[in-house]
N, CA, C and O of each residue as an XYZ file, in Angstrom:
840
protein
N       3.414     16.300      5.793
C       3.144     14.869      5.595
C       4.275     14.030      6.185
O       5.505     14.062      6.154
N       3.655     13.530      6.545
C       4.675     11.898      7.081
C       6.083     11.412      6.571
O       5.510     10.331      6.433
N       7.121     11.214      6.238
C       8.516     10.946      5.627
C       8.131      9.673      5.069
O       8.501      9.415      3.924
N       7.537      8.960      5.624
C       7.204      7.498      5.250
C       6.408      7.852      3.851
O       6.642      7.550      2.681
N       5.216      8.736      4.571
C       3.925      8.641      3.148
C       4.528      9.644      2.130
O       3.898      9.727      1.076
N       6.054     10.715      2.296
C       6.281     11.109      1.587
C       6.947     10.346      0.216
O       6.762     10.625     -0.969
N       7.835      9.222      0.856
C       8.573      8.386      0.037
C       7.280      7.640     -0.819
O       7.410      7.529     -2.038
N       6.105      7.162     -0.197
C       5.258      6.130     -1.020
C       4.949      7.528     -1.970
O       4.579      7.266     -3.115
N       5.061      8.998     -1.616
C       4.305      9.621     -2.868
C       5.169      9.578     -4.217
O       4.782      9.439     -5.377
N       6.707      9.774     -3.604
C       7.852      9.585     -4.411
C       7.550      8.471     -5.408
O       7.374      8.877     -6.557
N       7.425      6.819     -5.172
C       7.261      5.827     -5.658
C       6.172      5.259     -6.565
O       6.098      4.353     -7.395
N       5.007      6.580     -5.827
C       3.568      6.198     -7.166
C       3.425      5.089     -6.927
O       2.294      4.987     -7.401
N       3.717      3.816     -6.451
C       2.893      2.761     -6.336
C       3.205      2.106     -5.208
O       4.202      2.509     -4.609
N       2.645      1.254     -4.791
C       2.803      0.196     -3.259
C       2.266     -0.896     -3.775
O       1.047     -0.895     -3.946
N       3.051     -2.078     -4.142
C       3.228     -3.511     -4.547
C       2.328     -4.316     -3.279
O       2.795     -4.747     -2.224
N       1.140     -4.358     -3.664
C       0.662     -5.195     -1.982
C       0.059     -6.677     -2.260
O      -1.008     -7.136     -2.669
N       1.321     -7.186     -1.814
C       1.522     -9.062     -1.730
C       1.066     -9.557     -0.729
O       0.901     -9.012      0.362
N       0.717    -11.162     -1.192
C       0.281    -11.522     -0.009
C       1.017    -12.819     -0.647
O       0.919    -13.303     -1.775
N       1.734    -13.181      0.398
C       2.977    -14.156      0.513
C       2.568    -15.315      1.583
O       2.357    -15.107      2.777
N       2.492    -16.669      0.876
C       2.344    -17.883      1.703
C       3.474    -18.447      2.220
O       3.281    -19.318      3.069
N       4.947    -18.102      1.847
C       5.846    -18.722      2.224
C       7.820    -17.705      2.461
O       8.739    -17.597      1.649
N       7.719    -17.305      3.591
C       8.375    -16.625      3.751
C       9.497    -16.694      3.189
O       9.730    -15.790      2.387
N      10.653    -17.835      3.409
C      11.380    -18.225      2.566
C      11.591    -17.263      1.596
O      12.581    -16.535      1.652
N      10.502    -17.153      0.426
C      10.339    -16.406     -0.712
C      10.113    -14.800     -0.495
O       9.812    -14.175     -1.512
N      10.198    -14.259      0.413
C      10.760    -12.954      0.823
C      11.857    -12.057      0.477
O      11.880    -10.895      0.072
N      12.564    -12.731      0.690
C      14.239    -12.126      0.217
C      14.395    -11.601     -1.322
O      14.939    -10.631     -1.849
N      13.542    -12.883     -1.840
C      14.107    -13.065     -3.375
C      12.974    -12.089     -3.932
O      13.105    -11.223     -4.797
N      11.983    -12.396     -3.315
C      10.811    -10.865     -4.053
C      11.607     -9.814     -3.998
O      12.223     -9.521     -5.023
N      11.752     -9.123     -2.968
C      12.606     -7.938     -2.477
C      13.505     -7.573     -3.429
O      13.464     -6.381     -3.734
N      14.387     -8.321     -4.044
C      15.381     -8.503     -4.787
C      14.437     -7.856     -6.356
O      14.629     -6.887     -7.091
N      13.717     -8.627     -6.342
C      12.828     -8.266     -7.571
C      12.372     -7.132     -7.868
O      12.460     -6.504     -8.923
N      11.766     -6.825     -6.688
C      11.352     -5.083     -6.760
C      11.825     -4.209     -7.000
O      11.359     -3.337     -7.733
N      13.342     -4.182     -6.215
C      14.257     -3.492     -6.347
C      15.379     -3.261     -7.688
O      15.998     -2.251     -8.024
N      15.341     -4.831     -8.359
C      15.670     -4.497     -9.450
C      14.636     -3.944    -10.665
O      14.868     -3.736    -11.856
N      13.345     -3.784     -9.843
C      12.730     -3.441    -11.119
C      12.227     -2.072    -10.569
O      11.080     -1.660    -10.744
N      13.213     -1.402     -9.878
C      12.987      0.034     -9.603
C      11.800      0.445     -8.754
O      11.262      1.550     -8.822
N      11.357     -0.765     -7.766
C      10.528     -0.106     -7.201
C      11.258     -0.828     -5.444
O      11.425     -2.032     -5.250
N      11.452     -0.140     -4.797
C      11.645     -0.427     -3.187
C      10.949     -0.299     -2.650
O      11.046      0.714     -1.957
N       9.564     -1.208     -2.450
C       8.631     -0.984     -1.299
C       7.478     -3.006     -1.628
O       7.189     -3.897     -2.427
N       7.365     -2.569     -0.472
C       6.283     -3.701     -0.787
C       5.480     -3.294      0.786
O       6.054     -2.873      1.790
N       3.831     -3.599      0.605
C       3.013     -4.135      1.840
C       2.206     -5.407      1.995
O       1.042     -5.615      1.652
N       3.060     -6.197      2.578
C       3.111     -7.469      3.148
C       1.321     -7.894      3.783
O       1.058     -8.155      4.956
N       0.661     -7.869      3.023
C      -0.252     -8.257      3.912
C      -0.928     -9.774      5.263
O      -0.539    -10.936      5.381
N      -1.570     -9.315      5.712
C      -1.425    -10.305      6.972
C      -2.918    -11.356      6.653
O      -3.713    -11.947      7.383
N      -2.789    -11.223      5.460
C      -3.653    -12.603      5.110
C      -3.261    -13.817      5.380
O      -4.024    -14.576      5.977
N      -2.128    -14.178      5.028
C      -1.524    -15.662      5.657
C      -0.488    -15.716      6.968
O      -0.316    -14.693      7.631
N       0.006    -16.622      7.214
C       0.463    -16.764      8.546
C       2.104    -16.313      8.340
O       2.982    -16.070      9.169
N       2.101    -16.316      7.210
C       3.864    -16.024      6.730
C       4.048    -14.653      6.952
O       5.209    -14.301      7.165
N       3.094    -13.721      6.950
C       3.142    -12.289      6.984
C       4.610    -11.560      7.741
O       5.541    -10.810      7.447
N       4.008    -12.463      9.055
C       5.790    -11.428      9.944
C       6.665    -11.869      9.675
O       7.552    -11.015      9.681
N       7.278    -13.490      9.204
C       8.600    -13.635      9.006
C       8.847    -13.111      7.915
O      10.056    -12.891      7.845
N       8.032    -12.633      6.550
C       8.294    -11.981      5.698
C       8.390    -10.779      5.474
O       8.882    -10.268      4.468
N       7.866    -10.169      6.516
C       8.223     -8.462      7.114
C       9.434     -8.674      7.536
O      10.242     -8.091      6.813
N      10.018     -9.371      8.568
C      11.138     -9.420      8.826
C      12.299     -9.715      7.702
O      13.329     -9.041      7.672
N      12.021    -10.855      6.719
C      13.155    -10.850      5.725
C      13.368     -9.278      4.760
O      14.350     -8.552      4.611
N      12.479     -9.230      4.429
C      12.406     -7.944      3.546
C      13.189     -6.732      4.420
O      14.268     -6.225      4.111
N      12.167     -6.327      5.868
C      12.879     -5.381      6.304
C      14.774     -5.723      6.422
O      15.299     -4.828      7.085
N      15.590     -6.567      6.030
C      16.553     -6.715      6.277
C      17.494     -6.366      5.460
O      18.670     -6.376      5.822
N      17.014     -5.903      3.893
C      17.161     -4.945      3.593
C      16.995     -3.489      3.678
O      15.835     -3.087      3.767
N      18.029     -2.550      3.665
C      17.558     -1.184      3.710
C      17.523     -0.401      3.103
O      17.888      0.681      3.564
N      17.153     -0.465      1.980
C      17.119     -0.277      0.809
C      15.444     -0.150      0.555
O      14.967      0.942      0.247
N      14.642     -1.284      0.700
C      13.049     -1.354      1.257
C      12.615     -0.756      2.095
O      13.214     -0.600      3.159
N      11.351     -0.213      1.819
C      10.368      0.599      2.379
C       9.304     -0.573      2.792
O       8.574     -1.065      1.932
N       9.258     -0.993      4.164
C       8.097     -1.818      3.864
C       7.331     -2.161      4.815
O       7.688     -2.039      5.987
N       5.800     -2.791      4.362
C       5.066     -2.516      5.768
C       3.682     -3.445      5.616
O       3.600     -4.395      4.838
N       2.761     -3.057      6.377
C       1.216     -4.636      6.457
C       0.735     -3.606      6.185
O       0.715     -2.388      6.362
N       0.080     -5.002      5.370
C      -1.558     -4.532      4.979
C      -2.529     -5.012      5.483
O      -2.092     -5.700      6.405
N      -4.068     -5.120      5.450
C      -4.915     -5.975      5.882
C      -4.906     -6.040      7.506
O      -5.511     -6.834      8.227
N      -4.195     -5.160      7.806
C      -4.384     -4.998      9.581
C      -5.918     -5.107     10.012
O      -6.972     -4.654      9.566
N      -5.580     -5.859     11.007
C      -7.562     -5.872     11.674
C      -7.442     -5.444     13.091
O      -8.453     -5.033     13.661
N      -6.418     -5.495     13.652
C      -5.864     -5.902     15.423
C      -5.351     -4.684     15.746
O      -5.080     -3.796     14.938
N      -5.212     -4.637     16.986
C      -3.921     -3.819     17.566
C      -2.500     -4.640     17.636
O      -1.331     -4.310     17.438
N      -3.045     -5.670     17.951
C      -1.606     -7.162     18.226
C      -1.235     -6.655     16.809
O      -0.179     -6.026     16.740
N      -1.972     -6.839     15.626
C      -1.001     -7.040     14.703
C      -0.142     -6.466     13.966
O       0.710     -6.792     13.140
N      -0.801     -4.945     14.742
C      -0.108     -3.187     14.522
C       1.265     -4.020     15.161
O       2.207     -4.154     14.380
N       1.407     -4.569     16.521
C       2.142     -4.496     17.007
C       3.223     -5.430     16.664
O       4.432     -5.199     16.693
N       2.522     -6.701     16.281
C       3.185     -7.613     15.642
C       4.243     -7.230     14.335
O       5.346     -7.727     14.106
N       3.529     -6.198     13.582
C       4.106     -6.090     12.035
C       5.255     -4.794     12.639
O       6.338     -5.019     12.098
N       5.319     -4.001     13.227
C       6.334     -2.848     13.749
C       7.236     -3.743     14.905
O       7.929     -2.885     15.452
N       7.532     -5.015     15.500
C       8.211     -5.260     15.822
C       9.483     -6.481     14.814
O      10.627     -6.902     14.982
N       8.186     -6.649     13.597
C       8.840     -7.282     12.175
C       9.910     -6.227     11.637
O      10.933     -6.570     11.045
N       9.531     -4.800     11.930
C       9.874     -3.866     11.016
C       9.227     -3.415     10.049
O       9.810     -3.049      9.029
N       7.717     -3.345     10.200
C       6.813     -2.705      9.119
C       6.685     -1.043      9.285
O       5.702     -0.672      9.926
N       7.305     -0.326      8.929
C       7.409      0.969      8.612
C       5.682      1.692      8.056
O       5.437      2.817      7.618
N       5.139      1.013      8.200
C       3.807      1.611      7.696
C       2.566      0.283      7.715
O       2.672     -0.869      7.294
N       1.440      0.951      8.353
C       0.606      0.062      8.334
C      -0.869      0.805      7.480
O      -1.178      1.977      7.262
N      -1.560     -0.561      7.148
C      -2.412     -0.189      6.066
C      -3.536     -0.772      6.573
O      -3.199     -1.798      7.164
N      -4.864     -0.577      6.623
C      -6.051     -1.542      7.197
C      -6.830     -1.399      5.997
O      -6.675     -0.444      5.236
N      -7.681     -2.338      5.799
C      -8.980     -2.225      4.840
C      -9.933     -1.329      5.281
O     -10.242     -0.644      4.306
N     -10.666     -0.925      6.427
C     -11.561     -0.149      6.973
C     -10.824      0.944      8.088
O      -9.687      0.952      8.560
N     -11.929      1.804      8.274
C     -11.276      2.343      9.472
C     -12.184      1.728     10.420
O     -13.383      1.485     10.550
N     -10.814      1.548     11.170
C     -10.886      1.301     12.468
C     -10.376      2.245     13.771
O      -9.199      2.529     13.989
N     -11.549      2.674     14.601
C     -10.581      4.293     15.362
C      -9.787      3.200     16.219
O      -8.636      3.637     16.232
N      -9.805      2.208     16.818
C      -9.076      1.485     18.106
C      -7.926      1.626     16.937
O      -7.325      2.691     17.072
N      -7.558      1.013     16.069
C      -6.446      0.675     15.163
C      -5.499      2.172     14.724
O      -4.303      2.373     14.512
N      -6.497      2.878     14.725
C      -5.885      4.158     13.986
C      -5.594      4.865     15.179
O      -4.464      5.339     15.062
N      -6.183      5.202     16.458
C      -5.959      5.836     17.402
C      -4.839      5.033     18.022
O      -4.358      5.529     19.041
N      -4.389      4.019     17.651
C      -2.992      3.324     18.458
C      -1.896      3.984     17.800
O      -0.944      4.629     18.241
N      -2.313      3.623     16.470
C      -1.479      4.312     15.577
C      -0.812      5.677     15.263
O       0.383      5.803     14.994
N      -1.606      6.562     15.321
C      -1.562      7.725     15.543
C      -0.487      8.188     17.649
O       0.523      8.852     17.882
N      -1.227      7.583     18.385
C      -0.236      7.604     19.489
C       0.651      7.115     19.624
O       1.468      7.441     20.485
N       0.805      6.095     18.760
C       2.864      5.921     18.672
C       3.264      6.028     17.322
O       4.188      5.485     16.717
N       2.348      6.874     16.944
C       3.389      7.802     15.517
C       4.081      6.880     14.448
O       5.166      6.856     13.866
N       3.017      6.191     14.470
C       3.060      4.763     13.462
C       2.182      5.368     12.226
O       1.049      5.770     12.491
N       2.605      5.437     11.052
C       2.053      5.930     10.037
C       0.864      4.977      9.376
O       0.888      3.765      9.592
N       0.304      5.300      8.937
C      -1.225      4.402      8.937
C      -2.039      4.964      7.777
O      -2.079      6.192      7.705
N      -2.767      4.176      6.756
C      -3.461      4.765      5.575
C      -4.893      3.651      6.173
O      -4.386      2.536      6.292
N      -5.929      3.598      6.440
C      -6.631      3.690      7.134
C      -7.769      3.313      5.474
O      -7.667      4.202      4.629
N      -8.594      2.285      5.144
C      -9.340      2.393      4.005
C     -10.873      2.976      4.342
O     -11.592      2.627      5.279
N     -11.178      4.016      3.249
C     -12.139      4.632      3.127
C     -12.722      4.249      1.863
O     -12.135      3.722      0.919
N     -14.002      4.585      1.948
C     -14.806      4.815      0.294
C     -15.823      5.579      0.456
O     -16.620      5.599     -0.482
N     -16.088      6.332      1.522
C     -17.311      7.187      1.844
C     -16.661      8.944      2.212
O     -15.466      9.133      2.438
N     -17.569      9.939      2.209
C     -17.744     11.441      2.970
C     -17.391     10.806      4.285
O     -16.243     10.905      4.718
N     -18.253     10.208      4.887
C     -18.303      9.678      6.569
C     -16.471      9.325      6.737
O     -15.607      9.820      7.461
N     -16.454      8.722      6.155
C     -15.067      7.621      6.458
C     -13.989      8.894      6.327
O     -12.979      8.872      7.031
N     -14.143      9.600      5.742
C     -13.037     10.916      4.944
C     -12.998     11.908      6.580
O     -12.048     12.370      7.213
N     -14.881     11.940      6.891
C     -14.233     12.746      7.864
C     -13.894     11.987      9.225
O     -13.244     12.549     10.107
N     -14.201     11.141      9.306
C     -13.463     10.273     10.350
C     -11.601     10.504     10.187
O     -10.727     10.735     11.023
N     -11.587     10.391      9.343
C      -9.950     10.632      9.503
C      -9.328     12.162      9.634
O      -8.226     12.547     10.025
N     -10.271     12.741      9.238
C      -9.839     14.207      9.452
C      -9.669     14.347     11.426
O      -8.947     15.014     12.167
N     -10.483     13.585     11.584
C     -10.974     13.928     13.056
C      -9.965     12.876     14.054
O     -10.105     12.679     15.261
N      -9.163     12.421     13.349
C      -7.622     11.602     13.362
C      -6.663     12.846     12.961
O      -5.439     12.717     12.988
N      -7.112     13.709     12.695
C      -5.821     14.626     12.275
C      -4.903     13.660     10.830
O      -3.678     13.696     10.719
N      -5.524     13.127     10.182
C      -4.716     11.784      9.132
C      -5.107     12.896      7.399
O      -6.217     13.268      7.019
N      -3.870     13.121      6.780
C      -3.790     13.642      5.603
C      -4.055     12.937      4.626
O      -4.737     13.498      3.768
N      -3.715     11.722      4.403
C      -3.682     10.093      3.448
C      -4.518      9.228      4.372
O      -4.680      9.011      5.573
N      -5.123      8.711      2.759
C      -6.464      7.551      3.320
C      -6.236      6.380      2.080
O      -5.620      6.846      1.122
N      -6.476      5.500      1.997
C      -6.470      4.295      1.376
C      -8.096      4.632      0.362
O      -8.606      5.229      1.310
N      -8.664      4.669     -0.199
C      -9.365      4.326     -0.974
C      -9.538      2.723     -1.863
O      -8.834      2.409     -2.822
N     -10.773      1.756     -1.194
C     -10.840      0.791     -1.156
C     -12.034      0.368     -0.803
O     -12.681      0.834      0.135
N     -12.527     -0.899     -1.831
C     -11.774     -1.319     -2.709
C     -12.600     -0.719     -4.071
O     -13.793     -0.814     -4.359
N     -11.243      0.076     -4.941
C     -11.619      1.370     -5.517
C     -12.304      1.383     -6.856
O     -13.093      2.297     -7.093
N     -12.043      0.330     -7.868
C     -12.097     -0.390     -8.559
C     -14.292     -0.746     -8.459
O     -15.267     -0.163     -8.932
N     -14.128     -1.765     -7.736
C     -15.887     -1.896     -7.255
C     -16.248     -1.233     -6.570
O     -17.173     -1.835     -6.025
N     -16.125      0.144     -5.959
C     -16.661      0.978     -5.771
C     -17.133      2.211     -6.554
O     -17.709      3.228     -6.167
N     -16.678      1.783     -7.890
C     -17.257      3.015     -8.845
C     -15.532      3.897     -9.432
O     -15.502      4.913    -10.126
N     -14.419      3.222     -8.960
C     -13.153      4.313     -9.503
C     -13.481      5.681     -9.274
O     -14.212      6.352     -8.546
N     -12.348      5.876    -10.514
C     -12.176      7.234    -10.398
C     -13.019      8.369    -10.036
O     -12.722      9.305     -9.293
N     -14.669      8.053    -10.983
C     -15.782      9.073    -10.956
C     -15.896      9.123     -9.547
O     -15.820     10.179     -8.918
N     -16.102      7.854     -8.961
C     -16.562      7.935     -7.466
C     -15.304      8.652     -6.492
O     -15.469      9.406     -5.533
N     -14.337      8.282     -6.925
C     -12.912      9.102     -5.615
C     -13.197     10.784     -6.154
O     -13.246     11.657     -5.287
N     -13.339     11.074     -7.309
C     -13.253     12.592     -7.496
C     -14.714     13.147     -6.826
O     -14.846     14.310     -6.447
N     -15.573     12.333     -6.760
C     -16.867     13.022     -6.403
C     -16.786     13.107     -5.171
O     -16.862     14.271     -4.777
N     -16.595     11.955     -3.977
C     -16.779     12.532     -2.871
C     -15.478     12.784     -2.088
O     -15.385     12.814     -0.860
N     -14.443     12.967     -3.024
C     -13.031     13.519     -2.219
C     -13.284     15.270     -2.200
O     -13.121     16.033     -1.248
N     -13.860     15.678     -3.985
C     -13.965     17.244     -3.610
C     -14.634     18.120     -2.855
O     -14.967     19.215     -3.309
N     -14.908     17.739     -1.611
C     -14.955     18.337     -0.396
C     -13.848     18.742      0.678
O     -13.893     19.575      1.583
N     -12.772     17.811      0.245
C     -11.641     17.455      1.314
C     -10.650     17.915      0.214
O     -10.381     16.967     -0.524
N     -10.147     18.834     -0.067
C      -8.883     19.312     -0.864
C      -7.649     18.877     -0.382
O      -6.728     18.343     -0.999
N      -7.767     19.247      1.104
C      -6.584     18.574      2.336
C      -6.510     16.939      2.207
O      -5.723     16.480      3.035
N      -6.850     16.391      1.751
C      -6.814     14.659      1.762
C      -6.142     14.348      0.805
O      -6.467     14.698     -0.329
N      -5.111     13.656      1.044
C      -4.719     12.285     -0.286
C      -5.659     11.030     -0.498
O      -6.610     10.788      0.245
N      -5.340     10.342     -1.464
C      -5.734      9.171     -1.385
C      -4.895      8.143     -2.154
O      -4.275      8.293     -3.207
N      -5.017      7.139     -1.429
C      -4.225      5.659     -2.114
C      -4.813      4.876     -2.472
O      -4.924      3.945     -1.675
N      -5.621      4.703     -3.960
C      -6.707      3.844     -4.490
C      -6.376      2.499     -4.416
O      -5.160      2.340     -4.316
N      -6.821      1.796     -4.426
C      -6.418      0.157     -4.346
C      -7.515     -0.945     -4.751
O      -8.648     -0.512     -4.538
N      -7.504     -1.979     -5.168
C      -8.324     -2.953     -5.655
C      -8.879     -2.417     -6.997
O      -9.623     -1.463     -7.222
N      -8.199     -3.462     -7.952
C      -8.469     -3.399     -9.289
C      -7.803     -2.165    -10.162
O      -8.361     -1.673    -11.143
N      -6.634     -1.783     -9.695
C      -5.607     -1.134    -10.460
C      -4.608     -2.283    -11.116
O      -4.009     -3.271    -10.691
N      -4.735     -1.713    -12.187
C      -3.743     -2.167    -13.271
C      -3.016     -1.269    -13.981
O      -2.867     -0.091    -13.658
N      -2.398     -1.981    -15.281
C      -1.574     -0.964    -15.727
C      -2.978      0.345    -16.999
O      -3.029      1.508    -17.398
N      -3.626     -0.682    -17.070
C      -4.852     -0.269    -17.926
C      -5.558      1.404    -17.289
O      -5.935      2.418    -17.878
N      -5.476      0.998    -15.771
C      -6.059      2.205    -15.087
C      -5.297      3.312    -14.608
O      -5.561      4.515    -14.589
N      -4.093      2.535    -14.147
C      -2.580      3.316    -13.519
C      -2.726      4.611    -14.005
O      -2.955      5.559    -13.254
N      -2.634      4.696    -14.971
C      -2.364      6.278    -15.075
C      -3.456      7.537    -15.209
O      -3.214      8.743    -15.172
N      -4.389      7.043    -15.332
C      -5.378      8.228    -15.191
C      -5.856      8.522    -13.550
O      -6.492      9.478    -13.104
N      -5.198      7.108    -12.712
C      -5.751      7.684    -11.180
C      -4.594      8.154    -11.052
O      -4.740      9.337    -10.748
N      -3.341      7.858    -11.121
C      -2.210      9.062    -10.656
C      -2.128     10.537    -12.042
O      -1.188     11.329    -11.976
N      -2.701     10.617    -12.641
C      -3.058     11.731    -12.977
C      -3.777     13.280    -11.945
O      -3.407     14.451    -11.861
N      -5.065     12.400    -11.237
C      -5.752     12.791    -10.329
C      -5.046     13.342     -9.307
O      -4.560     12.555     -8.494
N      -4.810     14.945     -9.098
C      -3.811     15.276     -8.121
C      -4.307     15.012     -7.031
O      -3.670     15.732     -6.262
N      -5.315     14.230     -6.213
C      -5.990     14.093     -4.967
C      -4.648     12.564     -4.535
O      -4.089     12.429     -3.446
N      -4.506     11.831     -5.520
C      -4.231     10.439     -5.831
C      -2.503     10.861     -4.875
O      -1.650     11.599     -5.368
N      -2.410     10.396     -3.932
C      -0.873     10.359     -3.342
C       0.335      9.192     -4.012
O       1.566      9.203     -3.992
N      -0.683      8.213     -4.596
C       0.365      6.860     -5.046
C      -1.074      5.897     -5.253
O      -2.166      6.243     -4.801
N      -0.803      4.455     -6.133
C      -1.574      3.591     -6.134
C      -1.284      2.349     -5.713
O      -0.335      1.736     -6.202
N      -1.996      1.872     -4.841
C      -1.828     -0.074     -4.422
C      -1.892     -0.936     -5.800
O      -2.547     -0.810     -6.835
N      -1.161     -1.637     -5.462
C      -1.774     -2.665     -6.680
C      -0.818     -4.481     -6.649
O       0.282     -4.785     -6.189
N      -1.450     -4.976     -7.072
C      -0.700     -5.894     -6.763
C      -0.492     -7.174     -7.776
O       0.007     -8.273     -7.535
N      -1.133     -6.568     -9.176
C      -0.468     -7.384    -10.334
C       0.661     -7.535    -11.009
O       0.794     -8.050    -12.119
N       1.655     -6.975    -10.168
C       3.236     -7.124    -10.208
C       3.477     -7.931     -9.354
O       4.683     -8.168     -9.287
N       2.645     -8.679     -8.393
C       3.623     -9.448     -7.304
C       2.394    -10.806     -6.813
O       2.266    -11.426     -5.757
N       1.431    -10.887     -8.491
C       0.763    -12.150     -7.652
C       1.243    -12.994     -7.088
O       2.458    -13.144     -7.221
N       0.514    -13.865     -6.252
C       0.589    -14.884     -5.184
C       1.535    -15.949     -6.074
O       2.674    -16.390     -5.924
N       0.445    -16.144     -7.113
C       0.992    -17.836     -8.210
C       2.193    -17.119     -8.529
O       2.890    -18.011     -8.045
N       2.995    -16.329     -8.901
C       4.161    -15.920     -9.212
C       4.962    -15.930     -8.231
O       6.120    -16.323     -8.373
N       4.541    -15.552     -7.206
C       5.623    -15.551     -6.035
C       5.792    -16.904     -5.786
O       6.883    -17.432     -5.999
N       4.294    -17.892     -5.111
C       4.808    -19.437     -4.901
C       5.907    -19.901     -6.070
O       6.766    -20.747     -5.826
N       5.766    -19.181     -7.499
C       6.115    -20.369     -8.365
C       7.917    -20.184     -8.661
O       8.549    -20.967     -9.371
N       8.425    -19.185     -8.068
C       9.444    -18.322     -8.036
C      10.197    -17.514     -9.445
O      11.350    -17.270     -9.802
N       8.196    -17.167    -10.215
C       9.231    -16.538    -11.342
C       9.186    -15.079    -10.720
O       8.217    -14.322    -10.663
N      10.495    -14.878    -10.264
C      10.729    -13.074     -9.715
C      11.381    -12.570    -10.987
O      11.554    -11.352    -10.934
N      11.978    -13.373    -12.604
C      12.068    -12.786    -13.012
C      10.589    -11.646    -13.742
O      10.490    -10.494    -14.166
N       9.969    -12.451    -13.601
C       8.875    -12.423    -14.922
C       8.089    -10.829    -13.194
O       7.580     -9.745    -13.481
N       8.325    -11.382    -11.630
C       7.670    -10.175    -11.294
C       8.954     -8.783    -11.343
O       8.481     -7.676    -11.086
N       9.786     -8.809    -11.512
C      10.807     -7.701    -12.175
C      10.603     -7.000    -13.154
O      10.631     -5.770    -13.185
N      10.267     -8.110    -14.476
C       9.656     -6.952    -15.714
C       8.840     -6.523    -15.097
O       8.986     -5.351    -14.752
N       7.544     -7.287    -14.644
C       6.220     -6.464    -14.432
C       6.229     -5.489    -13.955
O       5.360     -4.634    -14.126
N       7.320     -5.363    -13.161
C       7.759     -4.067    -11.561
C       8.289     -2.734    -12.481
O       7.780     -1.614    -12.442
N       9.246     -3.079    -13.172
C       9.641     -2.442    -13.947
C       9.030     -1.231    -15.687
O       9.326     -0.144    -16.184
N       8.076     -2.398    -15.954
C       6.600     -1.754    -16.558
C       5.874     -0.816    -15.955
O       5.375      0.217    -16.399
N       5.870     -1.400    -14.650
C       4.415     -0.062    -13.838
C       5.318      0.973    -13.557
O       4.939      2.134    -13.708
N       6.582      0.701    -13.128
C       7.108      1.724    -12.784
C       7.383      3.283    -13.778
O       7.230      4.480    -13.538
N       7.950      2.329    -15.198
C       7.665      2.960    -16.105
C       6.002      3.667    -16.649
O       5.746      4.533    -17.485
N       5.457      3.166    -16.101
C       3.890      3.292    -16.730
C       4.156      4.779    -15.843
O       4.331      5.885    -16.354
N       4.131      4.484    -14.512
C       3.487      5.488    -13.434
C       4.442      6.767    -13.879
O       3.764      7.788    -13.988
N       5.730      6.947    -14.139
C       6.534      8.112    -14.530
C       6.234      8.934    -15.844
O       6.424     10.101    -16.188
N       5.587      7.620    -16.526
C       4.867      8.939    -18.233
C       3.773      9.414    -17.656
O       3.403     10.527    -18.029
N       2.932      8.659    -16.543
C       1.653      9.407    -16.539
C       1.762     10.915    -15.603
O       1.034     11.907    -15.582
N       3.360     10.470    -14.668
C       3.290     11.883    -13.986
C       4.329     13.332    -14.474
O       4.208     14.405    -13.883
């Protein structure tokens, strides 16, 4: 496996923000880290995305990288920010086949058999599972992952602390997305203390459940 996707297995979770105002980059970062988690994926929903890849990556201490990739530009855009890992909602082979040829680590979202073996056929070990939550959870990732023993997965949409631990229970489960440690209204509003506890809770959550 990947060094990158080894560390997100290390971490059990990936904090995935979506940040309107870069500025407020630094000081998230700060947050995470004091609340024991070093990683965030920056998604490219708003226009702040790369200068906030860039603040974050300026620590090195952070693991960090886009989400919501749709492009090749923006593969390219977020790895010249310093995004150490890119994440898409769907697969995309143009996106993943870039990826894969410059050895850019990539979790690629699935929710189907089809989509699972599409990535096999990427040579790709870790897949995003998404969005996991309205697709049926857990029942649904255990049913059509046990075909693929060789696959991870990174569930995402509609993890909480409520669910956290029975999908990283699931040894298929590599780590979980989630991103009710780092809402939006918290970040604009700059309580990083209040996203620190929260960071610090899941983190704790995710270590009793493993």
């Amino acid at each position: 496996m990947n060094k990158i996707l080894s560390k997100i297995h290390n971490l059990l979770i990936v904090p995935v923000v979506t940040i309107h105002d870069a500025k407020n980059a630094s000081r998230l970062a700060n947050a995470l880290l004091a609340g024991g988690l070093p990683c965030a994926e920056i998604t490219f929903r708003t226009e702040a995305a790369v200068d906030a890849i860039k603040e974050i990556a300026k620590q090195e201490e952070m693991l960090v990288g886009a989400g919501t990739v749709l492009t090749i530009n923006q593969v390219k855009a977020a790895v010249d920010a310093g995004a150490q890992f890119i994440v898409s909602p769907g697969f995309n082979p143009k996106i993943v086949g870039y990826c894969k040829k410059n050895e850019i680590p990539i979790t690629p979202g699935i929710c189907n058999p089809t989509d699972i073996e599409m990535a096999l056929d990427f040579e790709l070990d870790v897949v995003k599972f998404f969005p996991a939550e309205a697709f049926g959870g857990l029942k649904t990732l255990k049913a059509i992952s046990a075909p693929y023993g060789m696959m991870k997965f990174i569930p995402t949409g509609g993890i909480n602390t409520g669910n956290l631990p029975d999908y990283l229970q699931f040894p298929s489960v590599l780590a979980c997305g989630g991103s009710w440690m780092v809402k939006s209204h918290l970040i604009s509003a700059g309580r990083f203390d209040e996203i620190e506890k929260l960071t610090r809770e899941a983190v704790n959550i995710a270590k009793e459940a493993k």
